[in-house]
C-alpha positions in Angstrom: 97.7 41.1 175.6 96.6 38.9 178.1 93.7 40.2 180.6 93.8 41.0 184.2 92.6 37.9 185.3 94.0 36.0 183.2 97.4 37.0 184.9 96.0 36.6 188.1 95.1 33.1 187.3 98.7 32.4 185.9 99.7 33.9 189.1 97.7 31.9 191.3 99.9 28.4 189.6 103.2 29.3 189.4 102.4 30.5 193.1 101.1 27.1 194.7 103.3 25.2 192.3 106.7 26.9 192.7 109.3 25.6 195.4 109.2 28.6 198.2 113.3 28.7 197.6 113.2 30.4 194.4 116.6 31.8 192.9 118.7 34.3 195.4 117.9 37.4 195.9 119.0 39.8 193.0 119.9 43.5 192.9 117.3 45.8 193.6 117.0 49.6 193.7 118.0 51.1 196.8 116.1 52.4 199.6 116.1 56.5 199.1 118.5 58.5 200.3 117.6 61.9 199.3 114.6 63.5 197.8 113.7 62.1 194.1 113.5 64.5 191.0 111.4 62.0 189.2 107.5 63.0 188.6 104.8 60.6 188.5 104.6 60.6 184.5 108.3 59.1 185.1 106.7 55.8 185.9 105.4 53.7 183.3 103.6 51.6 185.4 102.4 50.8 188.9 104.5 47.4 188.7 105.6 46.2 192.4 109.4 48.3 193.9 109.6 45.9 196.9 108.8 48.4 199.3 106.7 49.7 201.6 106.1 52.3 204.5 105.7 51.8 208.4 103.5 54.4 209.5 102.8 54.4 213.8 101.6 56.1 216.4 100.7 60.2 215.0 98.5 61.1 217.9 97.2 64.3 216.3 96.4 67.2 218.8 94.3 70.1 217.0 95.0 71.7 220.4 98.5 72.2 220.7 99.7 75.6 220.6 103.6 76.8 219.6 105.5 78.8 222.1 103.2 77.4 224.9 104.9 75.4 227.3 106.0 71.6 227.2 105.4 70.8 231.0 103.5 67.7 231.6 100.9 69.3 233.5 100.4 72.3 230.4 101.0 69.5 227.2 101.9 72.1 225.2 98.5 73.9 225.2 98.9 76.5 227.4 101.3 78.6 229.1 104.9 79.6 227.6 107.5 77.8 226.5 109.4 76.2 224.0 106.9 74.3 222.3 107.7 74.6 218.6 106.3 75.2 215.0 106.5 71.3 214.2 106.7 69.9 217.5 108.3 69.6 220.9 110.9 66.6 220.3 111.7 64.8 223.3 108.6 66.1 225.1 105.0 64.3 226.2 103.2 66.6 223.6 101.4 65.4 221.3 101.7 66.1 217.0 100.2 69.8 216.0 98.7 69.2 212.9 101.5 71.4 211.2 103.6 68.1 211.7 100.9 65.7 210.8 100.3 67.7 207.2 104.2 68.1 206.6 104.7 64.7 206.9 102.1 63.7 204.6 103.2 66.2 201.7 106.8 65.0 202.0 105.4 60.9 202.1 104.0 62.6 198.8 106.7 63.9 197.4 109.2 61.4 198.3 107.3 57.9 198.7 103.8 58.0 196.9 105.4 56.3 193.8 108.1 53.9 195.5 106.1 51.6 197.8 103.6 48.8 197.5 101.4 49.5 200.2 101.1 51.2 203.8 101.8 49.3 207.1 99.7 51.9 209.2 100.0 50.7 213.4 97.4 53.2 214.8 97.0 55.9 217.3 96.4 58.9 215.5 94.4 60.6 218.4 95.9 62.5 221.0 96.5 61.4 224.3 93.7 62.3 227.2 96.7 63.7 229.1 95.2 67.3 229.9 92.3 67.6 232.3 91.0 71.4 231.2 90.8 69.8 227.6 89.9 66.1 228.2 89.0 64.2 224.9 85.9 63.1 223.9 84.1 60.6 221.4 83.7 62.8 219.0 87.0 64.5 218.8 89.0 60.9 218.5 86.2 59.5 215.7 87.1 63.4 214.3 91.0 63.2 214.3 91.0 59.5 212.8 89.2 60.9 210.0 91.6 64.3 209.5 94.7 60.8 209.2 92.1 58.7 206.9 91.9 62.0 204.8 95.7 62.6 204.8 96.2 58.8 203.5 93.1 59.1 200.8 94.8 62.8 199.4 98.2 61.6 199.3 97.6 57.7 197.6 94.5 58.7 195.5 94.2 56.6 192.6 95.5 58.1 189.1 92.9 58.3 186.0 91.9 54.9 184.1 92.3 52.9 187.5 88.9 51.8 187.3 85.7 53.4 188.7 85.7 52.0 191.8 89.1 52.6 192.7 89.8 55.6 195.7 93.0 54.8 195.9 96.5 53.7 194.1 98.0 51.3 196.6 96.7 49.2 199.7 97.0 51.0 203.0 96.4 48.5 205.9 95.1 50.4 209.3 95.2 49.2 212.6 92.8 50.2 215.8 95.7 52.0 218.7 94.6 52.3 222.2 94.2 55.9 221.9 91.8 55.5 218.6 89.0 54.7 221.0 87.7 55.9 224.3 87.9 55.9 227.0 92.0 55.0 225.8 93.1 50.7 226.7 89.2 49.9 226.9 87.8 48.0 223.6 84.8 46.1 224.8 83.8 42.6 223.0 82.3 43.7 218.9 80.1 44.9 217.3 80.9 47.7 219.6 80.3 51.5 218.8 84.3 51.8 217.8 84.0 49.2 215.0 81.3 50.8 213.7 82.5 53.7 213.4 86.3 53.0 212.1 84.7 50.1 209.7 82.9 53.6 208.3 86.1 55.5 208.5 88.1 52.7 206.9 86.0 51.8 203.9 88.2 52.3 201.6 90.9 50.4 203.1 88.9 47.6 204.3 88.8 44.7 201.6 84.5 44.5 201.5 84.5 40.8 201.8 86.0 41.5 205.3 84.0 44.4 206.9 81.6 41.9 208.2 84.9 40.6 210.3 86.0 43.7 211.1 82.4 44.6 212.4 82.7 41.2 214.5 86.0 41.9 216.3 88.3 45.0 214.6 90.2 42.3 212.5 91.1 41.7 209.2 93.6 41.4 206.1 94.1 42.4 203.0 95.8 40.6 200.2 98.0 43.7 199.2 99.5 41.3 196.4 96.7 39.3 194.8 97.5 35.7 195.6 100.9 36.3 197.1 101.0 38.1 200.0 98.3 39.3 202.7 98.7 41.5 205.6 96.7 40.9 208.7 95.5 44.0 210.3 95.3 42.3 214.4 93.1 43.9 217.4 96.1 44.0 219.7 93.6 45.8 221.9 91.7 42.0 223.1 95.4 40.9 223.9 96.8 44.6 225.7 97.1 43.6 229.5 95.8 46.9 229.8 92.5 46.3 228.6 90.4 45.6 231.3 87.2 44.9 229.3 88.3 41.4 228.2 90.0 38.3 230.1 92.9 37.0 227.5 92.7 34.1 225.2 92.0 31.4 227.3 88.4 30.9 227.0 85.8 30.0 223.9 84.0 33.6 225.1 87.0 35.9 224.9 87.1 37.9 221.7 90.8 37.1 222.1 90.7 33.5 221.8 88.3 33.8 218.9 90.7 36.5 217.4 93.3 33.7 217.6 91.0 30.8 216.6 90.1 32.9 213.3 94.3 33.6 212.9 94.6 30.4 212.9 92.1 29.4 210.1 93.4 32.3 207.9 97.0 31.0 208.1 96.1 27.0 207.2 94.4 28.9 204.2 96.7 30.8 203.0 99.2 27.9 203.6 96.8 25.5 201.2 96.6 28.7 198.5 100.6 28.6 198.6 100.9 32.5 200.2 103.0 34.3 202.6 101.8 36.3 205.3 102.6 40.0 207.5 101.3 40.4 210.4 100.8 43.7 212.1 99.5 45.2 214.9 99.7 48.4 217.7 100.5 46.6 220.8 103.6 44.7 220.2 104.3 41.0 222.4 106.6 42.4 224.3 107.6 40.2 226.9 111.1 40.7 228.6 112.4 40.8 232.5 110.9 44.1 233.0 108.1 44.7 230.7 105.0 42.8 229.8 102.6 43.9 227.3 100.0 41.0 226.5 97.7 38.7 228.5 100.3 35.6 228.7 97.6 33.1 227.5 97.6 35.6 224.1 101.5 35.5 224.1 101.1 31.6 224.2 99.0 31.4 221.6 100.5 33.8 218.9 104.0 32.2 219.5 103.1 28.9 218.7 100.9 30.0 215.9 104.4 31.4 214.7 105.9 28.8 215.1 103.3 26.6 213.7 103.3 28.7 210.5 107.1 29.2 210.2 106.5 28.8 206.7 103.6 31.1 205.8 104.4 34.4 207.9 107.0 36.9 206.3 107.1 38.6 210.1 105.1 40.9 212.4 105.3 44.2 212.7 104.2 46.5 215.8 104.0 50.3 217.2 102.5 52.3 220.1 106.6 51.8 222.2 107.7 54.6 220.5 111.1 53.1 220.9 113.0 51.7 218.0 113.7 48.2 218.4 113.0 44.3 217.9 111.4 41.2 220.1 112.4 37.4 219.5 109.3 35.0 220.5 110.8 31.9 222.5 109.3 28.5 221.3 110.5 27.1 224.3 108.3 29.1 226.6 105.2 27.8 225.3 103.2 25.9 227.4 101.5 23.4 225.3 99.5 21.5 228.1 97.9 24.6 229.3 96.8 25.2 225.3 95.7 22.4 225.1 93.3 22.3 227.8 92.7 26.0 227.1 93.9 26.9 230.7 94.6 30.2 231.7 98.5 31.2 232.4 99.5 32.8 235.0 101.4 36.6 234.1 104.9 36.2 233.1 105.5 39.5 234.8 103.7 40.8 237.7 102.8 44.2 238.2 104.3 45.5 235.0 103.1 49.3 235.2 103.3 48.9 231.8 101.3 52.6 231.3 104.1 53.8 233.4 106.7 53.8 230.7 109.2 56.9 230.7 112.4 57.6 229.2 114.0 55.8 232.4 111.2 53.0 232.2 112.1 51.9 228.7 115.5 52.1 229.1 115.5 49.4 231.9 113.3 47.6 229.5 115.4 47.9 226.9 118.2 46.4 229.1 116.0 43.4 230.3 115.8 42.4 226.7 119.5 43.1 226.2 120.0 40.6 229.8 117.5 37.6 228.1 119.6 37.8 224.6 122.6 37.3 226.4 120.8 33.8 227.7 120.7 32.5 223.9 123.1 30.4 222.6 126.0 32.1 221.0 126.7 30.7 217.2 129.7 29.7 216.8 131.9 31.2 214.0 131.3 28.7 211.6 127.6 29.5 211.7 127.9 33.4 211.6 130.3 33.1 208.7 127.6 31.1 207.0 125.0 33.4 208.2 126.5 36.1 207.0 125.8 34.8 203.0 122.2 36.0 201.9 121.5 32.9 199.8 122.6 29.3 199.1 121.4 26.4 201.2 123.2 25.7 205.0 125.1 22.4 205.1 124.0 20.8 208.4 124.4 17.4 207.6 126.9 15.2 209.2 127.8 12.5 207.7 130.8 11.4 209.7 130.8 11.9 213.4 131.6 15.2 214.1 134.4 16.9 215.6 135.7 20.2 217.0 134.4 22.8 214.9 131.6 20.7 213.4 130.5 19.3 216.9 130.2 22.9 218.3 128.1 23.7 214.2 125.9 20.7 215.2 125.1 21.7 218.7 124.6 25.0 218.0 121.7 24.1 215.8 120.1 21.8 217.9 119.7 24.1 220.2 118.3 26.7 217.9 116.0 23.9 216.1 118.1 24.0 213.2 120.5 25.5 210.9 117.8 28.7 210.3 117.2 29.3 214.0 113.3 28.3 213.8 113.0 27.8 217.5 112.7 32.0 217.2 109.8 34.4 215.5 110.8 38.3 214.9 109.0 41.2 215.7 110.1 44.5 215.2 108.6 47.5 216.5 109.1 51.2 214.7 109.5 54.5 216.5 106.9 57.1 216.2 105.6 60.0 214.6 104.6 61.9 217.5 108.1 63.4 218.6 108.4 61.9 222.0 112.2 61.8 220.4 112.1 62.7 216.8 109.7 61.9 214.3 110.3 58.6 212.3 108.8 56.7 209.1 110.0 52.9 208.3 110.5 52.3 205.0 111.1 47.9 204.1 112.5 46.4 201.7 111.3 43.0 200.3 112.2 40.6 197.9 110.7 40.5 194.7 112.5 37.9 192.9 110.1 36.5 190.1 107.2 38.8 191.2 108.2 42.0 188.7 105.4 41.6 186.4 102.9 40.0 189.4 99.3 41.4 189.0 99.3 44.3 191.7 96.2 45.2 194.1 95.7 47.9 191.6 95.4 45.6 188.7 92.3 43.8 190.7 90.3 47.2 191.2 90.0 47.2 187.5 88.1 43.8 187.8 84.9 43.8 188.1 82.6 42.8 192.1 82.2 39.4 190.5 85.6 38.4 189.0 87.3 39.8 192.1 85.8 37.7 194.6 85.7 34.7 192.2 88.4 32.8 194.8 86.0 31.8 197.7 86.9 29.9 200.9 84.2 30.1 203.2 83.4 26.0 202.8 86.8 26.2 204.1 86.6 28.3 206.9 83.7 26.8 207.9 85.3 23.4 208.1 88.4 24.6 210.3 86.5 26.5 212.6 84.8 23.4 213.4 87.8 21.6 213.3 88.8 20.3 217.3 92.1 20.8 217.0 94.1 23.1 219.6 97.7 22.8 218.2 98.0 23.5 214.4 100.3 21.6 212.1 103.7 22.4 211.6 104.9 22.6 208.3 105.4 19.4 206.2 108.9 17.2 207.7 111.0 18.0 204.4 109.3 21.3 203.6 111.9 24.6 203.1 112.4 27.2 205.5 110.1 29.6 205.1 110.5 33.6 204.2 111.0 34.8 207.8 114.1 32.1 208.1 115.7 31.9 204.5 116.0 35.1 201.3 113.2 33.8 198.7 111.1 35.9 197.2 108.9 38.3 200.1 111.5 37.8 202.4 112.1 41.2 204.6 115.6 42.3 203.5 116.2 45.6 204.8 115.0 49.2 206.4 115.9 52.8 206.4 114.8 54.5 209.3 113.9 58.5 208.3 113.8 60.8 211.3 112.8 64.7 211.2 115.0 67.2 213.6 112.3 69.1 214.5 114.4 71.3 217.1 116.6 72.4 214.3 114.1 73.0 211.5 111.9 75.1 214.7 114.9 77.2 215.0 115.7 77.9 211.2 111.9 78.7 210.3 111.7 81.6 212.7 115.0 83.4 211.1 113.3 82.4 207.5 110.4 83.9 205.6 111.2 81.4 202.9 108.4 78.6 202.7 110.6 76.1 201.5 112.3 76.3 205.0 109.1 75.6 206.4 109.2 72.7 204.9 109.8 69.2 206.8 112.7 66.9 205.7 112.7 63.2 206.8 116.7 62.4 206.6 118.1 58.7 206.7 118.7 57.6 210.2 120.7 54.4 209.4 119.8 51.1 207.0 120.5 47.8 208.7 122.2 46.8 205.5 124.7 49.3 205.5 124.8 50.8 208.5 128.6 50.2 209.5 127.2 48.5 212.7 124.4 46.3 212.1 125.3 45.2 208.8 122.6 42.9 208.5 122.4 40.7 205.4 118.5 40.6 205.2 115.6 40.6 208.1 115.5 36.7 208.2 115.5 35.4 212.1 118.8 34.1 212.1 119.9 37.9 210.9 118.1 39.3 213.9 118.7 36.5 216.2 122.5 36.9 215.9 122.7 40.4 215.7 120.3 39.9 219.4 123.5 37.9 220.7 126.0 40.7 220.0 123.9 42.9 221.7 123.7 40.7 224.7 127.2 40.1 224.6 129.1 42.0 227.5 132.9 41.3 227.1 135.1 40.8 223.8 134.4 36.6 224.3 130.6 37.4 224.5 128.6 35.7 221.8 131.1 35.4 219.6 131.5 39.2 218.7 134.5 40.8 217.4 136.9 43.4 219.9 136.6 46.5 217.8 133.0 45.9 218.7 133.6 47.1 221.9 135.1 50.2 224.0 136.3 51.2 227.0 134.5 53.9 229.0 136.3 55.9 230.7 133.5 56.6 233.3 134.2 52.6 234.1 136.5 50.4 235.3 139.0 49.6 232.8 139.0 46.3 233.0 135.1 46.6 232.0 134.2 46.7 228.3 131.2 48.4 226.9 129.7 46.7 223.6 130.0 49.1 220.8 126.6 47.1 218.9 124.3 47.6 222.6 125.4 51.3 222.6 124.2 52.0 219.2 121.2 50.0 219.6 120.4 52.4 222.6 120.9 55.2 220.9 118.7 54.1 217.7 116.0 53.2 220.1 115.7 57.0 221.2 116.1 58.5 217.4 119.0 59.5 218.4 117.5 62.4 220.3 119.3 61.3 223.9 122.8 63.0 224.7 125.5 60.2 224.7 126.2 60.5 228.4 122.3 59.5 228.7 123.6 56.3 228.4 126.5 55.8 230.5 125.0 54.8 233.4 123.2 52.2 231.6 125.3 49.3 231.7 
């Protein structure tokens, strides 16, 4: 039998030799439905499943007290009321730690042995929202450590992993704006908040990168050996919020080093022949209504998208609590000012983005609906070929083109092409704290060719020496000397890349859990039973098979065309079809509502909000 590193060795060729367009997408197990009956012994190996969990925002509070009351003033800490056993959903409490240890036992029961590794986007502190009980340092530092705990229990490592293994699979962290104090401020590292998480984290910061992590509260970890990394971003050095730090503009910034050091990891990982995820808490979010980053920052990390079309998977965010998506414009960079690292002046001015409440995010939410409906609509031709989740798009014309094909060729001139690589995703998952109803992300990637990869658990059997035989600081060295301001694009006749067409670590799906809290509050009190007690994360949707979204994979063009039919307002509207769409009868008849926006509403709140919630938003 071969050795350990021997296969990661073989790995490491067929990786930087192989074409990134590998053979289509083949039949994978599906995403769970209900709760598996399989132990752990089931499993003969920890071979990769091709998915993984979104965890965000769990904002502990060891304070909160059932039956107090939910007012914003009280935050469920004092008074009476309806707080209840597992939560207040649709409320500005915070998670009891009932919650917060439910979910984690039924992530254990249901998930420990059917993911790859944790996406983990931050905030589990409470919020400083009461002033008889206001936080303090020690009480975050302590609450991070009850979630680091909860993570270490639930993905220990199994016997004969190795001695230095904690635990079974990767779990990525992330530094939320309430994980440090006071809440928005991170001040330029070493600061007393990387000390203290780089202590916290150690077992889920790769040791060759505490000393970054120490710098600035960055880092990644290659949760597939020599296939796939996932970069763990300081969001908090771009958060317009943060009023510590000046953007990414200038040399001194911690943001433009942030993105300087991006940068040289991405040209890296392009030379080794891997893919990248990145993930953050404070998503780009940048829309008529709402901004959430320093502009010069939002510059910066969409050109570095698009630079590295080819290298990065996609990005994933938190801390909105709202379930939705973001597409990153190409066309609104501003290379001049990049290039003489100029600063940019606010997209939006005064966003009160802190100021962001039920009504808030729903006018948000429709400014990003009103900017979709700007972007070219594909023509039927191009959605029918979108629609396909593999094979190669025929944009070539060899004759001069007419109708149909002259409306297929202008389409994709204006999108840079037939897989929409003018646009970058990001997609930001709902919460656990219940300000609607708690959620977990589970994703589903492509694994095509990868089933007998080496696994991260494979390389804490190796020994401190064989593991960090692959060194590249020569390398980094060189780049971060390197004068150059604008990165280089993929090659002229290299293939799309896994955010844009299905090859192996391509995102191809999600299924959205939710718990109804309210209901399983009401049934526990009638119950002694302890299994009623219980928690039960239930499938929301899956943007597969949802009947609505019926996306064919997470690639950009998916997202970018399902972002048109959201934007569409009338039955003509990008191109979408008329039983999309239905009459309200609180409306004009001769006004159509789009069946696709209404849903997406609707799965941005968790379903929590009443359905005439949403008539007035039009």
């Amino acid at each position: 039998m071969r050795s350990v590193l021997a296969l990661l060795v073989l790995a490491t060729a067929v990786t930087t030799s192989a074409s990134p367009l590998a053979a289509p997408h083949q039949h994978q197990q599906p995403l769970l439905d209900l709760e598996p009956q399989l132990g752990a012994e089931d499993r003969p190996s920890r071979a990769l499943t091709g998915k993984f969990l979104h965890i965000t925002d769990l904002h502990l509070d060891r304070f909160y007290k059932p039956g107090s009351s939910t007012d914003e003033d009280e935050a469920c800490h004092h008074g009476h009321g309806g707080a209840g056993p597992l939560g207040s959903a649709g409320s500005d409490c915070d998670s009891p730690e009932s919650l917060i240890n439910e979910t984690f036992d039924w992530i254990e029961r249901n998930l420990k042995d059917e993911i790859d590794f944790v996406v983990w986007t931050g905030d589990s502190a409470r919020h400083d929202n009461d002033e008889r009980i206001p936080r303090t340092e020690n009480q975050v530092e302590e609450l991070n450590n009850v979630v680091v705990k909860h993570f270490e229990r639930v993905f220990r490592s199994e016997p004969g992993q190795g001695p230095g293994a904690i635990l079974s699979i990767p779990i990525v962290p992330n530094i939320g704006n309430n994980d440090v104090m006071p809440h928005n401020i991170f001040e330029k590292g070493p600061n007393r908040w990387t000390e203290i998480l780089s202590r916290l984290w150690t077992h889920f910061i790769p040791e060759e990168q505490r000393h970054t992590f120490m710098q600035g509260g960055w880092f990644y970890s290659e949760v597939i050996p020599n296939k796939l990394s996932v970069f763990s971003l300081n969001t908090l050095y771009f958060f317009d919020s943060n009023n510590a730090v000046d953007g990414c503009a200038q040399k001194s910034e911690p943001g433009y080093q942030q993105m300087e050091w991006l940068r040289v990891q991405l040209q890296i990982l392009r030379e080794r022949g891997m893919k990248a995820i990145l993930m953050g808490h404070v998503p780009p979010a940048r829309s008529g209504d709402k901004q959430a980053w320093d502009e010069t920052c939002w510059q910066k990390y969409t050109l570095w998208l698009r630079k590295y079309r080819d290298v990065v998977v996609g990005s994933l965010y938190g801390h909105m609590n709202i379930d939705h998506f973001m597409l990153q414009d190409a066309e609104d960079v501003d290379i001049d000012s990049l290039l003489l690292d100029l600063p940019s002046p606010p997209f939006i001015e005064d966003s009160d983005y802190e100021n962001f409440t039920i009504q808030s995010k729903a006018s948000y939410l429709t400014s990003l609906r009103d900017q979709w409906s700007d972007f070219p609509s594909p023509p039927r031709s191009v959605r029918d070929e979108w629609s396909k989740t593999d094979g190669a798009i025929d944009s070539s014309n060899r004759k001069k083109p007419r109708g149909k094909k002259k409306k297929k060729r202008d389409f994709f001139k204006k999108v840079d092409g037939p897989y929409a690589e003018r646009f970058s995703i990001s997609m930001v998952s709902p919460s656990v704290v219940p300000n609607y109803y708690p959620t977990l992300r589970v994703l589903e990637y492509n694994i095509t060719g990868l089933e007998h990869t080496p696994t991260w658990a494979d390389v804490q059997k190796l020994d401190a020496s064989q593991r960090k035989s692959y060194v590249w600081d020569e390398r980094e060295v060189e780049l971060q000397r390197s004068k150059l301001r604008v990165p280089a694009g993929p090659g002229k006749n290299a293939p799309p890349g896994p955010a844009y067409s299905n090859q192996p670590l391509t995102l191809l799906n999600y299924a959205q859990y939710y718990a109804n809290i309210t209901k399983l509050g009401q049934s526990s009190l009638s119950s002694p039973s302890l299994s009623d007690h219980r928690i039960r994360y239930e499938l929301e949707y899956r943007t597969q098979d949802d009947g609505v979204y019926n996306l064919p994979d997470l690639t950009v063009r998916s997202i970018f065309q399902l972002a048109t039919r959201i934007g569409a307002t009338t039955a003509t509207g990008a191109g979408i079809q008329t039983d999309e769409l239905t009459t309200g009868s609180d409306i004009d008849i001769n006004k159509k509502k789009n069946k696709i926006w209404r849903t997406f509403l609707e799965r941005a709140f968790v379903g929590l909000l009443d359905d005439d919630k949403f008539d007035d938003i039009v």
